[in-house]
VEXVOSE-118763 format. One line per 4 residues: for each residue x, y, z of C-alpha. Coordinates in nm, 4 decimals, padded with zeros to 6 digits, m for minus. Example, Ala and Ser with C-alpha at 12.3 -4.5 7.8 and 13.67 -1.06 7.14 Angstrom:
% VEXVOSE-118763
01.2300 m00.4500 00.7800 ~ 01.3670 m00.1060 00.7140;
END
This chain:
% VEXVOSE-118763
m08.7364 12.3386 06.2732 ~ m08.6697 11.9873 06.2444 ~ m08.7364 11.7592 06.5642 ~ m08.4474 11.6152 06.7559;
m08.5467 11.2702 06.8015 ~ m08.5612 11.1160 07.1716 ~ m08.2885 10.8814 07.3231 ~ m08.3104 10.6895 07.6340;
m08.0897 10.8485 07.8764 ~ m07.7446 10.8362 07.9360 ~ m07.5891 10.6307 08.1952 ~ m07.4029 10.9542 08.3315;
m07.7079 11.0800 08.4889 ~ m07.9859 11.0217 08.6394 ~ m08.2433 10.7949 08.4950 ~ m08.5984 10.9276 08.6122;
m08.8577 10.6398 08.6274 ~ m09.2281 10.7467 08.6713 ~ m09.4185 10.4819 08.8571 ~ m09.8078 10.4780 08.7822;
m10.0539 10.2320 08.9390 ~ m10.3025 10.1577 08.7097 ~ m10.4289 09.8243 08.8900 ~ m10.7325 09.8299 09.1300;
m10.5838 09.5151 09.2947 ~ m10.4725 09.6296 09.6364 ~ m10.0705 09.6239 09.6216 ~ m10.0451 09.4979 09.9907;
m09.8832 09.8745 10.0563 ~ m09.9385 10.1785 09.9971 ~ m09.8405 10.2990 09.6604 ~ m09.5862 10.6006 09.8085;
m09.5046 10.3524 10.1041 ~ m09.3470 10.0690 09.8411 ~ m09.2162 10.3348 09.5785 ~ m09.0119 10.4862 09.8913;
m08.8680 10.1411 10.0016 ~ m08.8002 10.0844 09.6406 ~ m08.6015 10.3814 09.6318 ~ m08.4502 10.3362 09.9736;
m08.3804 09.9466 09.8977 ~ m08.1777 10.0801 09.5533 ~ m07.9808 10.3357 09.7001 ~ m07.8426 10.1660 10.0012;
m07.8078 09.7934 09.7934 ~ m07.8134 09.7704 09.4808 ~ m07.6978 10.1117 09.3169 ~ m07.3297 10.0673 09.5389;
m07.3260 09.7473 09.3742 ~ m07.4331 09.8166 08.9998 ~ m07.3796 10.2189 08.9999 ~ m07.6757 10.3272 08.8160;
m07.8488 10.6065 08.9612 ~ m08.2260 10.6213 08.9662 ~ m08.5126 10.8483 09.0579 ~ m08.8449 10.6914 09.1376;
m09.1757 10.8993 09.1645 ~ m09.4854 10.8322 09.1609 ~ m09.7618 11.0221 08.8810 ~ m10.0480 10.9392 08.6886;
m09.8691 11.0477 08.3547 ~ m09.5262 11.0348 08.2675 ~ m09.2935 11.2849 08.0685 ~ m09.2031 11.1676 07.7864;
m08.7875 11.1546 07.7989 ~ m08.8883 10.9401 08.1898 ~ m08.8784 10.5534 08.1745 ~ m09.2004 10.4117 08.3253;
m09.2918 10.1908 08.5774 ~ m09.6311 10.0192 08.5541 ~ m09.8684 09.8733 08.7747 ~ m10.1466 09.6561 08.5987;
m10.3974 09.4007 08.7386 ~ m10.3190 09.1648 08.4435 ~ m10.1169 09.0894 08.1216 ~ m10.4788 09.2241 07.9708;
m10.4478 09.5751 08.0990 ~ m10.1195 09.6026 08.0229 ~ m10.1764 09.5120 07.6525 ~ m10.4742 09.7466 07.5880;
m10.2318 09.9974 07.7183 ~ m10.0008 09.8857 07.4040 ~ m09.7182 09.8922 07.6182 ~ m09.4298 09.6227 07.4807;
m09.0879 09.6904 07.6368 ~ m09.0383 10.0216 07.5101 ~ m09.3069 10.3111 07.5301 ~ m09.4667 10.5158 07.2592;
m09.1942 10.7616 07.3596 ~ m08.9174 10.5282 07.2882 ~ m08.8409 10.4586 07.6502 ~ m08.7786 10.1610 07.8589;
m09.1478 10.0462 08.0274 ~ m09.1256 09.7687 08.2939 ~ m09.4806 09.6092 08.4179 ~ m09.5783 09.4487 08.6970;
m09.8696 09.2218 08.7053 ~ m10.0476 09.2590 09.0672 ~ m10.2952 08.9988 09.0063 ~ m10.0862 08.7248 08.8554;
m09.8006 08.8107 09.1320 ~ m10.0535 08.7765 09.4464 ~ m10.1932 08.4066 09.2659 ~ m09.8479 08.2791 09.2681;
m09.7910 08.3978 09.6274 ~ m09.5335 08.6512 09.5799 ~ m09.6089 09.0121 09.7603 ~ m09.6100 09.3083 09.4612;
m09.2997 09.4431 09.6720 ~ m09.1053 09.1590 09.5522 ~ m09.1989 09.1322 09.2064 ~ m09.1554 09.4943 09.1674;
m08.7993 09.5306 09.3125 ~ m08.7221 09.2108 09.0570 ~ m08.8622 09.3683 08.7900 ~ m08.6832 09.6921 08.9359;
m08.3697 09.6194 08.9440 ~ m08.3463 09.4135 08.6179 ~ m08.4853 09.6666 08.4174 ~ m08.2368 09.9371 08.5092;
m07.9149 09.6978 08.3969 ~ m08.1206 09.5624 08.0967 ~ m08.3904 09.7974 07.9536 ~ m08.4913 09.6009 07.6872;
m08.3915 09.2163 07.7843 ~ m08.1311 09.1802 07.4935 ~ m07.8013 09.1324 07.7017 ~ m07.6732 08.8166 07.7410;
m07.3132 08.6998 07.9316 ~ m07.1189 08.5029 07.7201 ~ m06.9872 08.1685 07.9455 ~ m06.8119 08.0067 07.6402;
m06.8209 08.0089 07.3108 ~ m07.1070 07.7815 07.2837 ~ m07.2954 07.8887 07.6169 ~ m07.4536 08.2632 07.7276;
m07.6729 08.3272 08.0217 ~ m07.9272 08.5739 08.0227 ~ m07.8783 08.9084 08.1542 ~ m08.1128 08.9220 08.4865;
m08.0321 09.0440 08.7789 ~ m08.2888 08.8146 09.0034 ~ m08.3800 08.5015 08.8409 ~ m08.1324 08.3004 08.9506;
m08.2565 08.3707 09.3363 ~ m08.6374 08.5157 09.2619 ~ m08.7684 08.2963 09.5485 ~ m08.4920 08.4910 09.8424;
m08.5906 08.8651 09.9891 ~ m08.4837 09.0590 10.2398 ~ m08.6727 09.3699 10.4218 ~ m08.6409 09.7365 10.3958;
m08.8891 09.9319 10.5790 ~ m09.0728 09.6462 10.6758 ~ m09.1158 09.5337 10.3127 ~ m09.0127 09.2032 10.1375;
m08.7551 09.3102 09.8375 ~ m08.6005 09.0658 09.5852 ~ m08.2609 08.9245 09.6157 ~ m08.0260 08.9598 09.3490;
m07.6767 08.8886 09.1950 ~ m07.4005 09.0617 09.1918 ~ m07.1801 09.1473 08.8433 ~ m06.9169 08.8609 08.9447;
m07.2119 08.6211 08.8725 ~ m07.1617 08.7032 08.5012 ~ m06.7797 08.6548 08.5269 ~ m06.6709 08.3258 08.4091;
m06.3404 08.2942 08.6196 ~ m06.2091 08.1866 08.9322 ~ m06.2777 08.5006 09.2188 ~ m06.0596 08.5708 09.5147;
m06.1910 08.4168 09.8392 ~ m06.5036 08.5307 09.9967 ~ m06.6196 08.6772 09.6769 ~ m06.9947 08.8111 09.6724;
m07.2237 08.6672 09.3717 ~ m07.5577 08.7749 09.5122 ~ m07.6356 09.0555 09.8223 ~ m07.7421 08.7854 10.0895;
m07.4438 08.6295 10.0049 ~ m07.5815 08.2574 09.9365 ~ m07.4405 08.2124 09.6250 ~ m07.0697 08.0838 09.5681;
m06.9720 08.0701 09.2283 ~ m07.1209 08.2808 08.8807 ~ m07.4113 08.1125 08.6921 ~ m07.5308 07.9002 08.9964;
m07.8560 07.9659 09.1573 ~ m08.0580 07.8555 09.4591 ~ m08.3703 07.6086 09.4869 ~ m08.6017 07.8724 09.3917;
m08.3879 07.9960 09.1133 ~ m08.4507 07.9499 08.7130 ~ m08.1525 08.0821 08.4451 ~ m08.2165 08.1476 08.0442;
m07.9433 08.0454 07.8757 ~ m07.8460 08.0166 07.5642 ~ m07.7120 07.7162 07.4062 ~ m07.6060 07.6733 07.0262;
m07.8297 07.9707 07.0020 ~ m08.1186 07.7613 07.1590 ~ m08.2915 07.9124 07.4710 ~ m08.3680 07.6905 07.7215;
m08.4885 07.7309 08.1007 ~ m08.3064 07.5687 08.4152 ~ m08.4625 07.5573 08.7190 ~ m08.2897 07.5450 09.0874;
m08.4807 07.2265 09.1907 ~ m08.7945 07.0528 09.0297 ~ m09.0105 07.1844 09.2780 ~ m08.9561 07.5630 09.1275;
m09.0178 07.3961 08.7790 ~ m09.3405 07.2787 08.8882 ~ m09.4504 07.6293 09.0181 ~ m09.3073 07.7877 08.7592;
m09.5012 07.5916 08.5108 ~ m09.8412 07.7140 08.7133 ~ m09.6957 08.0480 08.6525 ~ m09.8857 08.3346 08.4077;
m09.5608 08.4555 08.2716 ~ m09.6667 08.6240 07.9808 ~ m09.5840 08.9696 07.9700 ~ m09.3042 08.9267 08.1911;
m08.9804 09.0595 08.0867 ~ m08.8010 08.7345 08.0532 ~ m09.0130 08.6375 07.7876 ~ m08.8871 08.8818 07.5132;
m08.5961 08.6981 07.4859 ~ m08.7476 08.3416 07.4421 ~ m08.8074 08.3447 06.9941 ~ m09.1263 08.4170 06.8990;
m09.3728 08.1335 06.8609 ~ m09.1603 07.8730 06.9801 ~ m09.2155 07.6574 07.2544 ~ m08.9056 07.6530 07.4764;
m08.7574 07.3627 07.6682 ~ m08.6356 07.3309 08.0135 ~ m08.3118 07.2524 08.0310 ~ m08.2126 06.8971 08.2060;
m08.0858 06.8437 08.5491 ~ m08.0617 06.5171 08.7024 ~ m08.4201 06.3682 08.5945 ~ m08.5977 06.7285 08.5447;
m08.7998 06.7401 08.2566 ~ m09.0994 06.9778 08.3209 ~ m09.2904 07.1705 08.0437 ~ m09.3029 07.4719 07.9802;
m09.4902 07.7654 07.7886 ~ m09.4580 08.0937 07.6756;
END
């Protein structure tokens, strides 16, 4: 008998995503301690917001219809592992680096509720919101506030936008475009912000002030999501505001 080939999930139920710590970095909490506020920081924020229901527990090996949720010490690890943005099952991966997360000064708690929350909207980082004709901004959920968390259990979590952020119209009064609310208008971002947009069909970066260009610029990004949607061996440039002209690699 033939083989019924696997398909990610759909939306209709619920998406099971195995989380597996395969760094020997300390993650600042315990791995069941931040995979419980992770779950408890989705339910009560983001899932009313987005409606996506997910289930988040923690294994050493995944089944192979679950979407995974990896914990490496560096981009390194996580390429000897072969993972890309699907896995060899054909299922949405999402990695976070513990090593290059604690050099940059962010806790794991926050990186991983980023990486989180964007994964579950956009699997595989190839949605994009259309602005105008000429202009589309890239579908992520906490880029355009990254550096602004909030606690659940005791634990820093990542900010992060609200659908009307992707809406390119006027919105009623008192209209929420992120969940701490410091946002006031789609496709704007705070100081610690960046955005990927897409312009004439060339990607470029923005940043929220120059002082996030600068650290982003010290920043390992590769491996991170984001980067699958930058074109392959191209250098991308940031783009202007004001006098900002920091560089930038893949």
């Amino acid at each position: 008998m033939k083989k019924a080939a696997r398909v990610i999930q759909p939306r209709g139920s619920v998406v099971r995503i195995a989380c597996i710590n395969r760094a020997k970095t300390d993650l600042g909490v315990p791995l069941p301690k931040l995979t419980a506020a992770l779950q408890k920081c989705y339910d009560d924020y983001f899932l009313p917001v987005w409606g996506y229901p997910v289930k988040l527990y923690n294994t050493r090996r995944a089944k192979p219809s679950d979407w995974q949720f990896v914990y490496f010490d560096d981009t390194d690890d996580a390429s000897a592992e072969g993972y890309h943005d699907l896995t060899f099952h054909k299922q949405p991966v999402s990695k976070v680096f513990v090593k290059a997360s604690l050099a940059d000064d962010v806790p794991v708690s926050v990186t991983a509720s980023h990486e989180l929350f964007e994964m579950v909207i956009d699997p595989i980082a190839n949605l994009w919101a259309q602005k105008t004709n000429r202009t589309q901004f890239a579908y992520e959920m906490c880029d355009p506030v990254e550096e602004d968390t909030f606690m659940v259990n005791g634990i820093q979590m990542s900010n992060f936008v609200h659908p009307s952020w992707f809406e390119p119209f006027k919105h009623p009064p008192h209209t929420k475009f992120d969940h701490l609310g410091l946002l006031t208008k789609p496709f704007s971002m705070t100081k610690g912000g960046y955005m990927i947009i897409k312009q004439n069909g060339r990607v470029k970066e923005k940043f929220g002030s120059p002082a996030k260009a600068k650290r982003f610029a010290k920043e390992n990004r590769r491996g991170h999501r984001s980067e699958f949607r930058k074109p392959r061996g191209l250098h991308i440039r940031p783009a202007r505001k004001g006098r900002l002209r920091a560089k930038n690699r893949l």
